[in-house]
MIDOLO-571883 format. One record per atom (N, C-alpha, C, O): residue number from 0; atom name; residue in one letter; x, y negated, z. Coordinates in nm, 2 decimals, always signed. Example, Ala and Ser with C-alpha at 12.3 -4.5 7.8 and 13.67 -1.06 7.14 Angstrom:
BEGIN
NODE   num   atomo   residuo       c1       c2       c3
NODE     0       N         a    +1.32    +0.57    +0.78
NODE     0      CA         a    +1.23    +0.45    +0.78
NODE     0       C         a    +1.32    +0.33    +0.78
NODE     0       O         a    +1.42    +0.33    +0.85
NODE     1       N         s    +1.28    +0.22    +0.71
NODE     1      CA         s    +1.37    +0.11    +0.71
NODE     1       C         s    +1.29    +0.00    +0.79
NODE     1       O         s    +1.34    -0.11    +0.80
//
This chain:
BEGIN
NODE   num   atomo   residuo       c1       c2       c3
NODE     0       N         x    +0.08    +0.12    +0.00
NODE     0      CA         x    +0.00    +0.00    +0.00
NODE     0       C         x    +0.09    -0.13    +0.00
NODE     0       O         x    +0.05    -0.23    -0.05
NODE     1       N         x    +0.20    -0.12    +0.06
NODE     1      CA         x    +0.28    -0.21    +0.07
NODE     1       C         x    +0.35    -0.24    -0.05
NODE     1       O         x    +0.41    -0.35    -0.06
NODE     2       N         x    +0.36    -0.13    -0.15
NODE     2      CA         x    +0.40    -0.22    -0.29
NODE     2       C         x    +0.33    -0.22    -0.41
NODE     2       O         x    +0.37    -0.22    -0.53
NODE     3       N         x    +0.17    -0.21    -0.36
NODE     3      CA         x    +0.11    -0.19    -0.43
NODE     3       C         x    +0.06    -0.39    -0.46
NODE     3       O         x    +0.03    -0.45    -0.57
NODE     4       N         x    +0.05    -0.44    -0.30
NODE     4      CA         x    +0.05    -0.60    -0.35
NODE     4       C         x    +0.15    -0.71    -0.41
NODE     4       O         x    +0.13    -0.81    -0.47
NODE     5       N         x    +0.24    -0.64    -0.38
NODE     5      CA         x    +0.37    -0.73    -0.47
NODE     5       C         x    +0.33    -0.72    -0.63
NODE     5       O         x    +0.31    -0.81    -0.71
NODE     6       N         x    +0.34    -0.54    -0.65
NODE     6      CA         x    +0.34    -0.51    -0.80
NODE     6       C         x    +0.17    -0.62    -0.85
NODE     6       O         x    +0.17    -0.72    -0.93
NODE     7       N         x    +0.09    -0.58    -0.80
NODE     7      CA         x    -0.04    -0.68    -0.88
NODE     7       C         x    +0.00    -0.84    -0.87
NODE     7       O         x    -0.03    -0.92    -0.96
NODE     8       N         x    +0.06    -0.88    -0.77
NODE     8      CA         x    +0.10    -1.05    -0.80
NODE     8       C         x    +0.18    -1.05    -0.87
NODE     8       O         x    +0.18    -1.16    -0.93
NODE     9       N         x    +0.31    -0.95    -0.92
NODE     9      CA         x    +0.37    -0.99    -1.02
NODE     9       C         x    +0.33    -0.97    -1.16
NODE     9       O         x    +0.37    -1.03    -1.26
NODE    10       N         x    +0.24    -0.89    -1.17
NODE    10      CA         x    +0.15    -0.82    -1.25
NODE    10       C         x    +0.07    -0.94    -1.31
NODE    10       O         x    +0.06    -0.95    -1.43
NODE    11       N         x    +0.00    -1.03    -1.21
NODE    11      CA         x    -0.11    -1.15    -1.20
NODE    11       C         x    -0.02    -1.26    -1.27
NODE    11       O         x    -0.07    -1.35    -1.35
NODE    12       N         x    +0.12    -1.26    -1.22
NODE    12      CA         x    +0.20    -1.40    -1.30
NODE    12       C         x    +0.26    -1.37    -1.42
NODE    12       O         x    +0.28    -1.46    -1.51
NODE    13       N         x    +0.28    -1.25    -1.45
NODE    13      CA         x    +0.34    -1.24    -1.58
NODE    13       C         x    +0.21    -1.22    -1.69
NODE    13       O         x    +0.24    -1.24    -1.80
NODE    14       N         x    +0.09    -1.18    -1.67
NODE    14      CA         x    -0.05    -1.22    -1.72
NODE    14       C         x    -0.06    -1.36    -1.76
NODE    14       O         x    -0.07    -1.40    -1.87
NODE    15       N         x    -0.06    -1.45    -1.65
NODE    15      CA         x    -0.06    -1.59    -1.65
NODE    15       C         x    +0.03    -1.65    -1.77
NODE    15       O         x    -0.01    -1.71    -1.88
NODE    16       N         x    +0.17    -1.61    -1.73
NODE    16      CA         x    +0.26    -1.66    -1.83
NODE    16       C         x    +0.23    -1.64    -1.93
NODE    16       O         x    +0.22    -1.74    -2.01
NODE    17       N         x    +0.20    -1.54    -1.97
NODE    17      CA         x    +0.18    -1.49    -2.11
NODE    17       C         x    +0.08    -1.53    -2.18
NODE    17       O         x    +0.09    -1.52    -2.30
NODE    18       N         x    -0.06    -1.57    -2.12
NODE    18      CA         x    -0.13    -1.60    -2.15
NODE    18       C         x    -0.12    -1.78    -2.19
NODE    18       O         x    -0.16    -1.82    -2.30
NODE    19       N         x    -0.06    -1.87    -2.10
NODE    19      CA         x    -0.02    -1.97    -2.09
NODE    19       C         x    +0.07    -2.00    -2.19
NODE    19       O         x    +0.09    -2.12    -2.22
NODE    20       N         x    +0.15    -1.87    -2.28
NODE    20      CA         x    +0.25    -1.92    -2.36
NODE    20       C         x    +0.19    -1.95    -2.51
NODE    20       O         x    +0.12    -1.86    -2.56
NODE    21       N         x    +0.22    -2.07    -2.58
NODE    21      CA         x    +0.28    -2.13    -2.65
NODE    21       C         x    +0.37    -2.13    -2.76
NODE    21       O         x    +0.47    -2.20    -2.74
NODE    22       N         x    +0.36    -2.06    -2.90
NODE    22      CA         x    +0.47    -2.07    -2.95
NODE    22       C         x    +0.50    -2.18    -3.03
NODE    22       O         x    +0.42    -2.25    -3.10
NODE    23       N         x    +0.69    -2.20    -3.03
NODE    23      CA         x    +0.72    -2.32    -3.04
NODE    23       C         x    +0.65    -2.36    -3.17
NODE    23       O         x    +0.57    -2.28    -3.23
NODE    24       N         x    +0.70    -2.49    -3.22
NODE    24      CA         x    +0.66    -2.59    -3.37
NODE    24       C         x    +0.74    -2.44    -3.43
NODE    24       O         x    +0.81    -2.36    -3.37
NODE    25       N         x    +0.70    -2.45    -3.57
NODE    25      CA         x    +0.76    -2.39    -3.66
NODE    25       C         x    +0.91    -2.45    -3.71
NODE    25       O         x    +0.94    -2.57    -3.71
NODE    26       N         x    +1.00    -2.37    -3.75
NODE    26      CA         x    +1.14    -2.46    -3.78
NODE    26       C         x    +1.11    -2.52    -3.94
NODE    26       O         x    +1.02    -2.50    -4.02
NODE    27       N         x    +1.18    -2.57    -3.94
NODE    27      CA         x    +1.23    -2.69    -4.05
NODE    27       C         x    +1.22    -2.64    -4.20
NODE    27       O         x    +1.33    -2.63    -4.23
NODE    28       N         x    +1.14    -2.62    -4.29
NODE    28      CA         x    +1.11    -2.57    -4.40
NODE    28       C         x    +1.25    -2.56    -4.45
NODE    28       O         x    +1.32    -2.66    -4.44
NODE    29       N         x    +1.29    -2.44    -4.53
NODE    29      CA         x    +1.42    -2.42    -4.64
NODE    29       C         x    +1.36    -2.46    -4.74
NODE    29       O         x    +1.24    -2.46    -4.77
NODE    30       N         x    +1.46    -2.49    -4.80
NODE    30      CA         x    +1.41    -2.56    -4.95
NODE    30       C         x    +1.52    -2.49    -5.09
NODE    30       O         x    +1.62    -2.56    -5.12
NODE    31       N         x    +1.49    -2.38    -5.14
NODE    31      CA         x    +1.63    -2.34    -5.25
NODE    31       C         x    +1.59    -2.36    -5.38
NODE    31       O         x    +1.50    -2.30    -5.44
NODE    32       N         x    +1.65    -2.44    -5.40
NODE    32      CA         x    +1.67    -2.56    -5.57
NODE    32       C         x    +1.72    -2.44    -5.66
NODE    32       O         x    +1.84    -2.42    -5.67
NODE    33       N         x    +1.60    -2.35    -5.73
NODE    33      CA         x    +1.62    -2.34    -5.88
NODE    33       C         x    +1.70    -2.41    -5.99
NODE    33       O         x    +1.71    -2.54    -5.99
NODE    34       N         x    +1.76    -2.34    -6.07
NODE    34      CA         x    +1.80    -2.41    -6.21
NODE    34       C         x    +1.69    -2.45    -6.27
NODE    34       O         x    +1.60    -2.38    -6.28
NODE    35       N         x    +1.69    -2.58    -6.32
NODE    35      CA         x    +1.62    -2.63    -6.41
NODE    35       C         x    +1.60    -2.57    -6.54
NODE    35       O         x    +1.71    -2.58    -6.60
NODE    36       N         x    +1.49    -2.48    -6.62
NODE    36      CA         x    +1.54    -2.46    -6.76
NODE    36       C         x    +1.59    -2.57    -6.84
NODE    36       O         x    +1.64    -2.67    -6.80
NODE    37       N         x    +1.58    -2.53    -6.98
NODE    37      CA         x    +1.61    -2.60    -7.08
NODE    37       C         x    +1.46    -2.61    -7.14
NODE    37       O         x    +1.39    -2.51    -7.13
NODE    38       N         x    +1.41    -2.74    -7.21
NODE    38      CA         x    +1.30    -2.74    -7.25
NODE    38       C         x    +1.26    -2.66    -7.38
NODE    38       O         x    +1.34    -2.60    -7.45
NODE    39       N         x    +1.12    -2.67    -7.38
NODE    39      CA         x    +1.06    -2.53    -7.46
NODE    39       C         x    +0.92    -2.65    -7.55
NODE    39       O         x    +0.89    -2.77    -7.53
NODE    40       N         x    +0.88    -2.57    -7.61
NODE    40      CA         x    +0.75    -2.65    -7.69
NODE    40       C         x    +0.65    -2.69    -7.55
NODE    40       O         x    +0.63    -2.80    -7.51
NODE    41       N         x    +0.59    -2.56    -7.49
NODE    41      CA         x    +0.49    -2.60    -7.37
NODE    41       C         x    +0.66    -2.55    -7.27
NODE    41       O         x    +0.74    -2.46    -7.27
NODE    42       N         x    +0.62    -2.72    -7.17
NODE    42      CA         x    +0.74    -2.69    -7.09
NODE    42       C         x    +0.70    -2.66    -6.98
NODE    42       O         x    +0.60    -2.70    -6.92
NODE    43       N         x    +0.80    -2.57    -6.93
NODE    43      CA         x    +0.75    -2.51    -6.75
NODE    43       C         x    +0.84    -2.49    -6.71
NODE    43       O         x    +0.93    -2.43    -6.76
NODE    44       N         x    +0.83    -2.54    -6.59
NODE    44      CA         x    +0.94    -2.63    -6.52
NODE    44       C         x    +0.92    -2.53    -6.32
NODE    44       O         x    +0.82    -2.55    -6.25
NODE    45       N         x    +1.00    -2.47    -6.28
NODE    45      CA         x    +0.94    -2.41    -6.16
NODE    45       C         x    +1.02    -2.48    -6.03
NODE    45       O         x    +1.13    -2.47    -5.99
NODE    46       N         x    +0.92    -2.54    -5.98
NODE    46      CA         x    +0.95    -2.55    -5.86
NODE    46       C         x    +1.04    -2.54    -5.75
NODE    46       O         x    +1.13    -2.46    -5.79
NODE    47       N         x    +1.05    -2.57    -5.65
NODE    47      CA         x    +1.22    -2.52    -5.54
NODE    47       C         x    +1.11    -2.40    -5.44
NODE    47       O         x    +0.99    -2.43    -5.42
NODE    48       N         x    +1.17    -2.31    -5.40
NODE    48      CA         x    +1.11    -2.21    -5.29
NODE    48       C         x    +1.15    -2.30    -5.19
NODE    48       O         x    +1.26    -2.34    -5.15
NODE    49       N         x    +1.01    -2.30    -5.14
NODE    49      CA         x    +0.97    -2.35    -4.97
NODE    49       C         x    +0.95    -2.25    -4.89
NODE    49       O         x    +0.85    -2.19    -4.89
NODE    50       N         x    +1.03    -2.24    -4.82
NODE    50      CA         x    +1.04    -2.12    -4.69
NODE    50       C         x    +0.95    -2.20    -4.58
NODE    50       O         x    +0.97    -2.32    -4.56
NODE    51       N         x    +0.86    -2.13    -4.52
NODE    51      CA         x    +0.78    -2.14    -4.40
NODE    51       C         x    +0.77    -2.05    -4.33
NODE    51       O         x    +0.78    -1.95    -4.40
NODE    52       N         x    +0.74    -2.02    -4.20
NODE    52      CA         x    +0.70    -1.96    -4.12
NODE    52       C         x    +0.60    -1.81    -4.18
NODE    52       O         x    +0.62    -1.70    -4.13
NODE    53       N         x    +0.52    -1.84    -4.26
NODE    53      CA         x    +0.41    -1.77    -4.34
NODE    53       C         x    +0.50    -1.70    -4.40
NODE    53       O         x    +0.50    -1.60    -4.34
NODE    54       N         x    +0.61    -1.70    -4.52
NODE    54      CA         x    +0.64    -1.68    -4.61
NODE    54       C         x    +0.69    -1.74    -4.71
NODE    54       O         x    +0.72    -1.85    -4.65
NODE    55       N         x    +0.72    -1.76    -4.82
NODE    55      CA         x    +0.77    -1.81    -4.92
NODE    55       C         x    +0.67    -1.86    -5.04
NODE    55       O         x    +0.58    -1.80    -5.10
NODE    56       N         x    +0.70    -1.99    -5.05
NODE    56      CA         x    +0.61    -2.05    -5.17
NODE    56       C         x    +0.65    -2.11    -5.23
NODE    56       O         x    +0.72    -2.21    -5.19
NODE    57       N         x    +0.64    -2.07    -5.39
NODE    57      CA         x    +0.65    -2.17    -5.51
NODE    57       C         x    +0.63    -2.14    -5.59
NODE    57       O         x    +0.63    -2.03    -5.64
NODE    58       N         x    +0.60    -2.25    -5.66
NODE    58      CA         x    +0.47    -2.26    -5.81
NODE    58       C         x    +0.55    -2.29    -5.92
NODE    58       O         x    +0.67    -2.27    -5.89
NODE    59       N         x    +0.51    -2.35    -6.07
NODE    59      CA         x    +0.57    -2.37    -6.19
NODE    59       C         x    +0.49    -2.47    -6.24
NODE    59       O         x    +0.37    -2.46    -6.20
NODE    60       N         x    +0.50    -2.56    -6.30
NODE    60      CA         x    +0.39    -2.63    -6.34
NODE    60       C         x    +0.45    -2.63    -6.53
NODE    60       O         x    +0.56    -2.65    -6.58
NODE    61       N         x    +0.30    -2.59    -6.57
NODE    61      CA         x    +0.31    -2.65    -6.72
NODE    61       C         x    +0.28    -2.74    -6.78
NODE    61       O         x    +0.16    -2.77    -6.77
NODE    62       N         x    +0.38    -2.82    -6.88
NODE    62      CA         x    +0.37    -2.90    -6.93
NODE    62       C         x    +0.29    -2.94    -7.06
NODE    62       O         x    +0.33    -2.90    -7.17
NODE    63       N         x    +0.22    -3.00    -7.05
NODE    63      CA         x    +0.20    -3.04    -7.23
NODE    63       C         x    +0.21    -3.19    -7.30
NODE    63       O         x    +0.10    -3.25    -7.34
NODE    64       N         x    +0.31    -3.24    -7.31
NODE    64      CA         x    +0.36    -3.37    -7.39
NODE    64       C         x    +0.36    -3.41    -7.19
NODE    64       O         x    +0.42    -3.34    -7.11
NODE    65       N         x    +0.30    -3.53    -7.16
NODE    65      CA         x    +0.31    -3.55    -7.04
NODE    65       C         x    +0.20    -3.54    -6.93
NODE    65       O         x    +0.18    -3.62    -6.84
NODE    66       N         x    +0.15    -3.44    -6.95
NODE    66      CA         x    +0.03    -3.38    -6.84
NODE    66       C         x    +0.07    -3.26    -6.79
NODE    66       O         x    +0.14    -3.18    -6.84
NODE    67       N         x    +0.03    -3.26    -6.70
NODE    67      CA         x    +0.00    -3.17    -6.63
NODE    67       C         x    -0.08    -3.05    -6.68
NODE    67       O         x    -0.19    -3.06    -6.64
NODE    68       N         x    -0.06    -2.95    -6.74
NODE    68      CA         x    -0.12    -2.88    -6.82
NODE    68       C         x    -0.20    -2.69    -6.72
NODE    68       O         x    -0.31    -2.63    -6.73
NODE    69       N         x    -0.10    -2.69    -6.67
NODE    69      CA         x    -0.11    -2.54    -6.57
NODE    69       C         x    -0.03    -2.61    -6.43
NODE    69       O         x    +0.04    -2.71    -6.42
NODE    70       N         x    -0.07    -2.49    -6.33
NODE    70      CA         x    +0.03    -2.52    -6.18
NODE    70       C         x    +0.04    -2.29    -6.17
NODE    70       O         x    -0.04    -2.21    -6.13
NODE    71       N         x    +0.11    -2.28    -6.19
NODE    71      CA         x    +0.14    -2.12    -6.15
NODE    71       C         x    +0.22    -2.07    -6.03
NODE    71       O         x    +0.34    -2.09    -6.00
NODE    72       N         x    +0.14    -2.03    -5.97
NODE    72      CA         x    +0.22    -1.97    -5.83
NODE    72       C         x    +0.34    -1.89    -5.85
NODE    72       O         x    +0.28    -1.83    -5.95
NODE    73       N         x    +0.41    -1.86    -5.85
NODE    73      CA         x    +0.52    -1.78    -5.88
NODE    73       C         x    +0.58    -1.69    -5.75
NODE    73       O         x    +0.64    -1.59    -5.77
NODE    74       N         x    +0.55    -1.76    -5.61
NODE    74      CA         x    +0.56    -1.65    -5.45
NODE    74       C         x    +0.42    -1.74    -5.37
NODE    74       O         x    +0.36    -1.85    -5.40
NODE    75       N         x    +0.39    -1.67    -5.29
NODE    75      CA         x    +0.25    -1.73    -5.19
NODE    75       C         x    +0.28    -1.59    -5.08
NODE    75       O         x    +0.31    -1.47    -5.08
NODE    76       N         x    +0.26    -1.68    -4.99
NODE    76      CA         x    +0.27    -1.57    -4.85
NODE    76       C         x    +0.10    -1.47    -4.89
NODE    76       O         x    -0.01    -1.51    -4.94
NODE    77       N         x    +0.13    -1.37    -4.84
NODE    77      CA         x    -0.02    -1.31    -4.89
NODE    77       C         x    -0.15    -1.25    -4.73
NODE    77       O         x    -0.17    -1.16    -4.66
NODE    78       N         x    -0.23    -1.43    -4.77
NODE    78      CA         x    -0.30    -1.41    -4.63
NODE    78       C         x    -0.43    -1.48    -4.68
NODE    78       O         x    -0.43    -1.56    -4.77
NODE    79       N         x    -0.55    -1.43    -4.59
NODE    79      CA         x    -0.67    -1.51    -4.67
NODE    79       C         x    -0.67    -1.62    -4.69
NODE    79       O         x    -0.72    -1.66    -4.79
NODE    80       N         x    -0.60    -1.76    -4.55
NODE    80      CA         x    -0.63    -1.88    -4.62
NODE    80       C         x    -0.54    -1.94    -4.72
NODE    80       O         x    -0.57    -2.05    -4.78
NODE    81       N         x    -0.42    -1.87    -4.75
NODE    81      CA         x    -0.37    -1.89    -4.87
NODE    81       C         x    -0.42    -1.85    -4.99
NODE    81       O         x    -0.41    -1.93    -5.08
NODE    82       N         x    -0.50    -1.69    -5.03
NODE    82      CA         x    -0.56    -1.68    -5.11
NODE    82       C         x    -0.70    -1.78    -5.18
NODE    82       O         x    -0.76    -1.79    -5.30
NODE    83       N         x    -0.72    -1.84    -5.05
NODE    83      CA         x    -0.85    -1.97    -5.07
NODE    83       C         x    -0.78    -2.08    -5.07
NODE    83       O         x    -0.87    -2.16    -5.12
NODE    84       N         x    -0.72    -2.12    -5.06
NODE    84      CA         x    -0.64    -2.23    -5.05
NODE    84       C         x    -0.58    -2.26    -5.18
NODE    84       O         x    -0.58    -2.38    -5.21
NODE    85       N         x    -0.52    -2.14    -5.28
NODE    85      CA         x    -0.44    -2.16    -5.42
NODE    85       C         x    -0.51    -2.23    -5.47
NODE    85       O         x    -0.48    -2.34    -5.49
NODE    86       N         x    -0.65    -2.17    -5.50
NODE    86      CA         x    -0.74    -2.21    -5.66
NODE    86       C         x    -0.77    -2.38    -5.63
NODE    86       O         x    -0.80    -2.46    -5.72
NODE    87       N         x    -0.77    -2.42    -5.51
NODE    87      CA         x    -0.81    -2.51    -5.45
NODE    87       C         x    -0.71    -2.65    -5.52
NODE    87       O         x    -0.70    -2.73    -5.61
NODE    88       N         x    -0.64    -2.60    -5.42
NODE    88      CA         x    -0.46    -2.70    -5.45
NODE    88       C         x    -0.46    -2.71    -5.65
NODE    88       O         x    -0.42    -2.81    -5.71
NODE    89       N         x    -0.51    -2.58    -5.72
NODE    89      CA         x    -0.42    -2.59    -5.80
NODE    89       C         x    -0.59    -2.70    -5.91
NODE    89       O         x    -0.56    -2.75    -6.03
NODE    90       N         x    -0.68    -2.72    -5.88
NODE    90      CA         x    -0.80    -2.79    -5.92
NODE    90       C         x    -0.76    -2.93    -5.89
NODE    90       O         x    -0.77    -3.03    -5.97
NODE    91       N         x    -0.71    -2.92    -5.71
NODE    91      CA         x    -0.63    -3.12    -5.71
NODE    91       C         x    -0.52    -3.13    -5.75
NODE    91       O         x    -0.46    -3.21    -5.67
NODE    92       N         x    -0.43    -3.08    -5.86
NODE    92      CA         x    -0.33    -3.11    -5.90
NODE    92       C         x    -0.39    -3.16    -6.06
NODE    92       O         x    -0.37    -3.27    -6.12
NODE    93       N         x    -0.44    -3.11    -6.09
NODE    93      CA         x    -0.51    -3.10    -6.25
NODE    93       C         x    -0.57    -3.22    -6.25
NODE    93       O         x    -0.54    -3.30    -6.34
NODE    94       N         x    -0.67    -3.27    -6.12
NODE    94      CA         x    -0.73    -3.39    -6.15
NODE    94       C         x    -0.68    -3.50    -6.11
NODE    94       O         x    -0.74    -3.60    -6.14
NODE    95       N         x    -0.56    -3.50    -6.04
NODE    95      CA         x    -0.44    -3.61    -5.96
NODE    95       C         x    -0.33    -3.64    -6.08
NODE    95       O         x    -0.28    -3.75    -6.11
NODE    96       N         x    -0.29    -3.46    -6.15
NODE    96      CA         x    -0.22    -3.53    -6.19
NODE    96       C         x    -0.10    -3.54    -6.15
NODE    96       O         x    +0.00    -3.56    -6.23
NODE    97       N         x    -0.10    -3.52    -6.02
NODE    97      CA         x    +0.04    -3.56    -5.94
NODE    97       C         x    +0.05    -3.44    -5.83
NODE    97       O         x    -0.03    -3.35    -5.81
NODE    98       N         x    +0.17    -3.46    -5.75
NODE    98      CA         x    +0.17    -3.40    -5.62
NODE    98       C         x    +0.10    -3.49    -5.51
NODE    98       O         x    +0.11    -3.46    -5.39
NODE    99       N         x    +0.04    -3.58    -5.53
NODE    99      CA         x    -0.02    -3.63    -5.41
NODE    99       C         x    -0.19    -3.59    -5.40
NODE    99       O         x    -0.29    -3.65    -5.45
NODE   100       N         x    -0.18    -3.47    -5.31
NODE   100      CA         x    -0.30    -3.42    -5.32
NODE   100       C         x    -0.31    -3.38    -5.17
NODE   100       O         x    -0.22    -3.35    -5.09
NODE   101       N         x    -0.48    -3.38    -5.14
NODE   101      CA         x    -0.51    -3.32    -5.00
NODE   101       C         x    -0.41    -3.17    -4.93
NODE   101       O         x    -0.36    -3.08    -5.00
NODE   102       N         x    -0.41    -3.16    -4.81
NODE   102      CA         x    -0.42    -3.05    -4.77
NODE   102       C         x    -0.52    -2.95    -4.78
NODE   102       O         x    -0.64    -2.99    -4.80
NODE   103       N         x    -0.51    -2.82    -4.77
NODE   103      CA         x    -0.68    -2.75    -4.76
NODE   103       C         x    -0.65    -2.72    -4.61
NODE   103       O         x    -0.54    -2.68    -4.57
NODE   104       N         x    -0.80    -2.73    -4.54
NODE   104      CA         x    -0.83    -2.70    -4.39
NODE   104       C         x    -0.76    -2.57    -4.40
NODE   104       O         x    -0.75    -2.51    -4.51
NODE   105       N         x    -0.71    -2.52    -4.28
NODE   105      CA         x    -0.69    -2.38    -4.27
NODE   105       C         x    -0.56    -2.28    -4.33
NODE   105       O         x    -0.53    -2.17    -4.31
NODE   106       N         x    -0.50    -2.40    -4.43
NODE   106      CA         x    -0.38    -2.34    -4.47
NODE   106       C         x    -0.30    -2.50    -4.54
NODE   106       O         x    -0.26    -2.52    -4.65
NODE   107       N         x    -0.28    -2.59    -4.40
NODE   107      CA         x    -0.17    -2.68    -4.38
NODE   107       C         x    -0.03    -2.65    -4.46
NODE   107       O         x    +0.01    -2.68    -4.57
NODE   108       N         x    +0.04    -2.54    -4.35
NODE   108      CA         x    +0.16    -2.52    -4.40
NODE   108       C         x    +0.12    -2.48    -4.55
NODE   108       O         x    +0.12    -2.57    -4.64
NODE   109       N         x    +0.10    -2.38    -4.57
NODE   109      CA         x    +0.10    -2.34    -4.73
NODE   109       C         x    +0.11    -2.47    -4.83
NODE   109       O         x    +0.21    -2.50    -4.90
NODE   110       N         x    -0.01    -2.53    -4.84
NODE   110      CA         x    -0.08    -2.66    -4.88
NODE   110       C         x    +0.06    -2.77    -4.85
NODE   110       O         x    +0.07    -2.83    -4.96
NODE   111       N         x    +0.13    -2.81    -4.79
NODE   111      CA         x    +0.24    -2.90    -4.80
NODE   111       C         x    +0.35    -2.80    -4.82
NODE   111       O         x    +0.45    -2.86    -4.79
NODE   112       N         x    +0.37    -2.71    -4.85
NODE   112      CA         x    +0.47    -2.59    -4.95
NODE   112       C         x    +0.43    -2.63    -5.07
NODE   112       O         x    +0.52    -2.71    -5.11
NODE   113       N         x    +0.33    -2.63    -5.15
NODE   113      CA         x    +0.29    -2.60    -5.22
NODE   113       C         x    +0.30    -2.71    -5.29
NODE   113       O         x    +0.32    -2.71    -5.41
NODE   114       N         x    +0.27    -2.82    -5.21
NODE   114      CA         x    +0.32    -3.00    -5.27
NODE   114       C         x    +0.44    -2.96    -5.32
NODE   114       O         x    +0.46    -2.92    -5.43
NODE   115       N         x    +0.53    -2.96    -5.20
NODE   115      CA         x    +0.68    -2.98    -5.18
NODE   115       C         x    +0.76    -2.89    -5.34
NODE   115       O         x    +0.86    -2.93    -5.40
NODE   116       N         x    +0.69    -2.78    -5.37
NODE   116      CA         x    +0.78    -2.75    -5.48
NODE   116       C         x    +0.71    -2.80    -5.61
NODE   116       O         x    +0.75    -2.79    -5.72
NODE   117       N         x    +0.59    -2.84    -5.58
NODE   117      CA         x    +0.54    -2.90    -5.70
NODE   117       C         x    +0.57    -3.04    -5.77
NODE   117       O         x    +0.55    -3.09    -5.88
NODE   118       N         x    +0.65    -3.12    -5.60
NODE   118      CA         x    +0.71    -3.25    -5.64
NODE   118       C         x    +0.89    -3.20    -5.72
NODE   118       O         x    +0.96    -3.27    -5.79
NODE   119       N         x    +0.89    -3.09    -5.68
NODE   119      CA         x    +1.02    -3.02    -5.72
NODE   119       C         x    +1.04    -3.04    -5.88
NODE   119       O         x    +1.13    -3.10    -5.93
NODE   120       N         x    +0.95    -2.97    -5.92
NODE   120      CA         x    +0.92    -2.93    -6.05
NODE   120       C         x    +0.90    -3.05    -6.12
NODE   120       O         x    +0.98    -3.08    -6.21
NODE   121       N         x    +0.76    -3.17    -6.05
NODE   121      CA         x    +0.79    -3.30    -6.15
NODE   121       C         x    +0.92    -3.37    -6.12
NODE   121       O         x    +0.94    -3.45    -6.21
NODE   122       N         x    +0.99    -3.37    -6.04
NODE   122      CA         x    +1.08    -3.44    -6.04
NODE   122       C         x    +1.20    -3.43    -6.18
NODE   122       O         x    +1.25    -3.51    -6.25
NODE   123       N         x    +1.20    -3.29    -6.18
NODE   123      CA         x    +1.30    -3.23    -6.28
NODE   123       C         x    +1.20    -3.17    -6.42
NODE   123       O         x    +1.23    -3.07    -6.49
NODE   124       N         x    +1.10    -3.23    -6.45
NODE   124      CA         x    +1.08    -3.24    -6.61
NODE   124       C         x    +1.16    -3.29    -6.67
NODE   124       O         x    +1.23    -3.38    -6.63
NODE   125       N         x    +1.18    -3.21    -6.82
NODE   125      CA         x    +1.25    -3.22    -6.90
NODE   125       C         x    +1.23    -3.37    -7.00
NODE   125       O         x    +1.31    -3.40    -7.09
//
């Protein structure tokens, strides 16, 4: 009986803790800079892989004279709000035009991945 009350209070605090814990901010997005191709009739241009926490993401965007023509995923971490999230991102790119587009609720990180290599890509049009 006598170590039966120690074991349940330490039992009770390491419950607590664990329950109480917290995991940290995510670290610092990697960012690895593809070769640029060389241009083509329809040009497509891929993006830098964005490392997150999730997984790895990055897209291609196609070109036609100076539009925005396609946005192609090329890696996506594979989870439902990323799968809802692609078609989404890739509808406000088409009508923007640009990388400056919303986040989608529910898949933040992905959604600023998903900028991040698509500013990649326009940056380095041919």
């Amino acid at each position: 009986m006598h170590r039966a009350i120690p074991a349940m209070l330490l039992s009770a605090t390491g419950f607590v803790v664990v329950w109480q814990f917290e995991p940290s901010a995510a670290l610092a997005p990697l960012t690895i800079t593809p070769p640029v191709p060389a241009a083509s009739a329809a040009d497509t241009v891929p993006g830098s892989v964005e490392i997150t926490w999730r997984g790895a993401v990055q897209v291609a965007v196609v070109f036609t004279e100076d539009r925005i023509a396609d946005v192609r995923v090329l890696q996506a971490p594979d989870s439902a709000p990323t799968r809802m999230a692609l078609p989404i991102l890739r509808e406000e790119v088409l009508r923007a035009q640009s990388a400056d587009i919303d986040t989608v609720s529910g898949a933040t990180i992905t959604s600023e991945a998903y900028s991040r290599s698509l500013q990649f890509a326009l940056d380095h049009k041919p």
